[in-house]
C-alpha positions in Angstrom: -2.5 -9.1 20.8 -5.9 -10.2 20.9 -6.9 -13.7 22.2 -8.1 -16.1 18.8 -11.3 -16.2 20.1 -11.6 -12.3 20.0 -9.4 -12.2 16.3 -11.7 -14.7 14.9 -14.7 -12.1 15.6 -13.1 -9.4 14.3 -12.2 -11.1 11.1 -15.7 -11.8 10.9 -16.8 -8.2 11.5 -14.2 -6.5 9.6 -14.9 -9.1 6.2 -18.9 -8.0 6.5 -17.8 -4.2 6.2 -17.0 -3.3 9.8 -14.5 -0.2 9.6 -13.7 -0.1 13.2 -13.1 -4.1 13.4 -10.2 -4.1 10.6 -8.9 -0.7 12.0 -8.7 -2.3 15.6 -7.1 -5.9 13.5 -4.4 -3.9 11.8 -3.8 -1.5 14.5 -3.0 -4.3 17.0 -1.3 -6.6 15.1 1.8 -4.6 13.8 3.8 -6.0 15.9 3.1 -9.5 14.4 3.2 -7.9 11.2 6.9 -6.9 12.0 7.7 -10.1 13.3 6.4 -12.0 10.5 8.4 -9.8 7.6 11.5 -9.7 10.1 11.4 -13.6 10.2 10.9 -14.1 6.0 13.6 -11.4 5.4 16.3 -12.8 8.0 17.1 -9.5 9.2 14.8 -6.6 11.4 12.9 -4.3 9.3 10.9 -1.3 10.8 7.6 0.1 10.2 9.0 2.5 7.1 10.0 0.2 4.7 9.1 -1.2 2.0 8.7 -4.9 3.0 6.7 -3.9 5.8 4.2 -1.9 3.6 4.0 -5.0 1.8 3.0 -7.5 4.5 0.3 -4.3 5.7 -1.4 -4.6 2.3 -0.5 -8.4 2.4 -2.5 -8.7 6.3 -5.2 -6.9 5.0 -6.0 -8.9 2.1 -5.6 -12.3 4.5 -8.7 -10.7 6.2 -10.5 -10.5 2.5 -9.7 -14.4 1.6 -9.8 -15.8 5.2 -12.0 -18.9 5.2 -12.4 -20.1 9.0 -13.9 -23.5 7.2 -10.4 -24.7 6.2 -9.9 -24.9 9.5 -6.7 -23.0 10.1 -6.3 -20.1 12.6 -6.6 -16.5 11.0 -2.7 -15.5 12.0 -1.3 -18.7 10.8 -3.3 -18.2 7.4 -1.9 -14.1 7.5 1.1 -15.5 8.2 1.6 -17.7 5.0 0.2 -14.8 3.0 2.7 -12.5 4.1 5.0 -14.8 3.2 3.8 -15.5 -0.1 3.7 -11.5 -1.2 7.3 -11.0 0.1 8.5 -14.1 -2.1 6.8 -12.5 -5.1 8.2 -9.0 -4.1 12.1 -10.4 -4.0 11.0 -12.9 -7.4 10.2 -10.0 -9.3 13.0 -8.2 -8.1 15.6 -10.9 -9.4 13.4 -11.0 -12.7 14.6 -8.0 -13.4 18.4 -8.9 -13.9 19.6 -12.2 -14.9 23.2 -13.4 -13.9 26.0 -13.0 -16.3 29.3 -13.9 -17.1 32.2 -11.3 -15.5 34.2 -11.3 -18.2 34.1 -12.2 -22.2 37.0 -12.4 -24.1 37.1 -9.6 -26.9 37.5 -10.2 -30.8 41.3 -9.8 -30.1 41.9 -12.3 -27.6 41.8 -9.7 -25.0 39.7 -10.2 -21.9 37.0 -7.5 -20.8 34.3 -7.1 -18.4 31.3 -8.7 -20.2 28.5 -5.4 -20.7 25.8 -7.4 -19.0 27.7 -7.0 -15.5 27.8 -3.1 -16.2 24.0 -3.3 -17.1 23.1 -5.6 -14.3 25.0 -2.8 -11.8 23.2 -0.5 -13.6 19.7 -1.9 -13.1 20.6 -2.9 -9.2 21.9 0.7 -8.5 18.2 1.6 -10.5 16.2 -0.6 -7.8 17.6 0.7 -4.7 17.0 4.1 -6.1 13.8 3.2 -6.7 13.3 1.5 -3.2 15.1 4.8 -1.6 12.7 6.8 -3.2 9.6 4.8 -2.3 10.5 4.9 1.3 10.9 8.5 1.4 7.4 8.9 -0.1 6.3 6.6 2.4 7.8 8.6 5.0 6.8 12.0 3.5 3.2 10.4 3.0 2.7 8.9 7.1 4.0 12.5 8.3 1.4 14.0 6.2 -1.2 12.0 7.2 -0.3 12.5 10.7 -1.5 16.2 10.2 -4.8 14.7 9.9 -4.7 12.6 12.9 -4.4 9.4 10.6 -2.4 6.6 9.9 -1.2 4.2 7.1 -2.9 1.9 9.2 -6.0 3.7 9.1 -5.8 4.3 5.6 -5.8 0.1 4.9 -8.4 -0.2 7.1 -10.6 2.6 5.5 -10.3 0.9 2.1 -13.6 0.2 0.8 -14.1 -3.6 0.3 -16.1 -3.3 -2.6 -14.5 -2.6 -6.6 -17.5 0.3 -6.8 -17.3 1.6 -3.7 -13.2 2.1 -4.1 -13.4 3.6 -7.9 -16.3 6.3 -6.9 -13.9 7.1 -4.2 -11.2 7.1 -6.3 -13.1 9.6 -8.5 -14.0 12.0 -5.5 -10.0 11.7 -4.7 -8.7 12.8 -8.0 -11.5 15.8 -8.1 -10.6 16.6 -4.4 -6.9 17.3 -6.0 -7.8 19.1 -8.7 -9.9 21.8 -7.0 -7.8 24.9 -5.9 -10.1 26.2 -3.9 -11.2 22.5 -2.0 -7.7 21.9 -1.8 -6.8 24.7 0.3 -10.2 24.2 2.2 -9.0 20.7 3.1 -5.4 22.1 4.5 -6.6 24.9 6.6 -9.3 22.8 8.3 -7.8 20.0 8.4 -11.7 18.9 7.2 -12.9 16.9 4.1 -15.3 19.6 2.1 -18.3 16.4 2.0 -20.8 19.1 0.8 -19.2 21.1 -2.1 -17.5 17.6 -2.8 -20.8 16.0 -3.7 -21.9 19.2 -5.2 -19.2 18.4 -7.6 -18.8 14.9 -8.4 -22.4 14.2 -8.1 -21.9 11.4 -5.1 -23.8 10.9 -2.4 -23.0 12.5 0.9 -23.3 9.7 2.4 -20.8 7.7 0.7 -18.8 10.0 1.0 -18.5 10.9 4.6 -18.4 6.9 5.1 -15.1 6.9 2.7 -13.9 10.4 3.9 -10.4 8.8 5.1 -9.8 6.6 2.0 -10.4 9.8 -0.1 -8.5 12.3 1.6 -5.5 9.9 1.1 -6.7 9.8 -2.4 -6.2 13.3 -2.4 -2.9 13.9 -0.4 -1.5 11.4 -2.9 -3.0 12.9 -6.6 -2.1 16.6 -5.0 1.3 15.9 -4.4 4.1 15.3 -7.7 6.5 13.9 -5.3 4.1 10.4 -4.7 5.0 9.2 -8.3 5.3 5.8 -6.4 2.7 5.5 -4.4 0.1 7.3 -7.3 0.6 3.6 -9.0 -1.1 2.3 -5.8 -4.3 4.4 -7.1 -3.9 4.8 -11.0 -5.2 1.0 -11.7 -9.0 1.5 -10.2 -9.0 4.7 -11.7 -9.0 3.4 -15.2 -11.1 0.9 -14.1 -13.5 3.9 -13.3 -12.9 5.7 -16.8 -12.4 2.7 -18.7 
């Protein structure tokens, strides 16, 4: 891990737009990133699951608010952010059911299992499915980039800092996965079509090529029916585009 002197200047670099300074910030610090979610969860977790996808998004968004002037040290600020996003990940998850009585006594005196425990099994058996089926994307989605010599790391990092910047990416994306023929282009070259892709949506080349990693996982994730999951991770900036 980097010395706080040499995190403090990346922090810096990577909040006025520097690419490589949040890639090097994420890549280097998953270890703490692990640590961190293993310590709030009270049990190991692993680079594939859900919470740790959390605290990724959670660490890169410590870089976003970071304010050095407060005084505290950027990990120790990541730290309480992390920690903050995983309590509102398991509050929303106990939102969902609400504790019941295990049994009622029926209009004949008889005693029964109260409905609200069947539907509360119901809606828990619901989440992990849910939570099965978001790691498998998740899984399915890092082996995929892998093809392209990326990571979700990568992909965090590429994220464009700006709202504009991210929905005109957005919109290259979702055309990206809509074109047959710039679709197939992309998988047997492994390449990002930059020029027919502006040719199409009318953006510049140039912000393009600068966004070329955030879009092609823009793309991996519109062209493939099996991301339902991680498409929700997308679908809010692109209203904000239409809308």
């Amino acid at each position: 891990m980097a010395a706080r002197e040499e995190v403090s200047s990346l922090v810096e670099r990577a909040r006025q737009g520097d690419a490589a300074a949040r890639h090097e910030l994420l890549a280097s610090h998953q270890e703490y990133i692990l640590k961190v979610v293993s310590w709030r969860c009270g049990r190991p977790v692993d680079c594939h699951s859900d919470e740790y996808s959390i605290g990724l998004m959670a660490f890169n968004e410590a870089i976003e608010s970071y304010d050095p002037a407060r005084g505290a040290a950027f990990l120790s600020y990541a730290r309480r952010v992390i920690a903050a996003r995983l309590a509102d990940h398991y509050r929303r998850d106990r939102a969902r059911g609400r504790e019941v009585p295990l049994e009622v006594t029926g209009p004949e005196g008889e005693t029964e299992t109260h409905p609200g425990v069947i539907s509360a099994a119901e809606e828990a058996s619901a989440r992990e499915r849910e939570r099965r089926e978001r790691l498998e994307e998740i899984t399915a989605f890092c082996a995929e980039l892998a093809a392209y010599g990326l990571t979700l790391e990568d992909v965090a990092a590429a994220c464009p800092r700006h709202r504009d910047a991210r929905a005109r990416l957005l919109k290259a994306g979702a055309a990206l996965a809509a074109s047959p023929a710039l679709l197939v282009h992309l998988k047997r070259t492994r390449q990002v079509p930059l020029k027919e892709l502006a040719e199409l949506t009318g953006l510049s080349y140039k912000l393009l090529e600068r966004g070329r990693r955030y879009l092609l996982a823009v793309a991996l994730i519109r062209a493939n029916p099996d991301y339902a999951h991680l498409a929700g991770y997308v679908e809010p900036y692109e209203r904000g585009w239409q809308g």
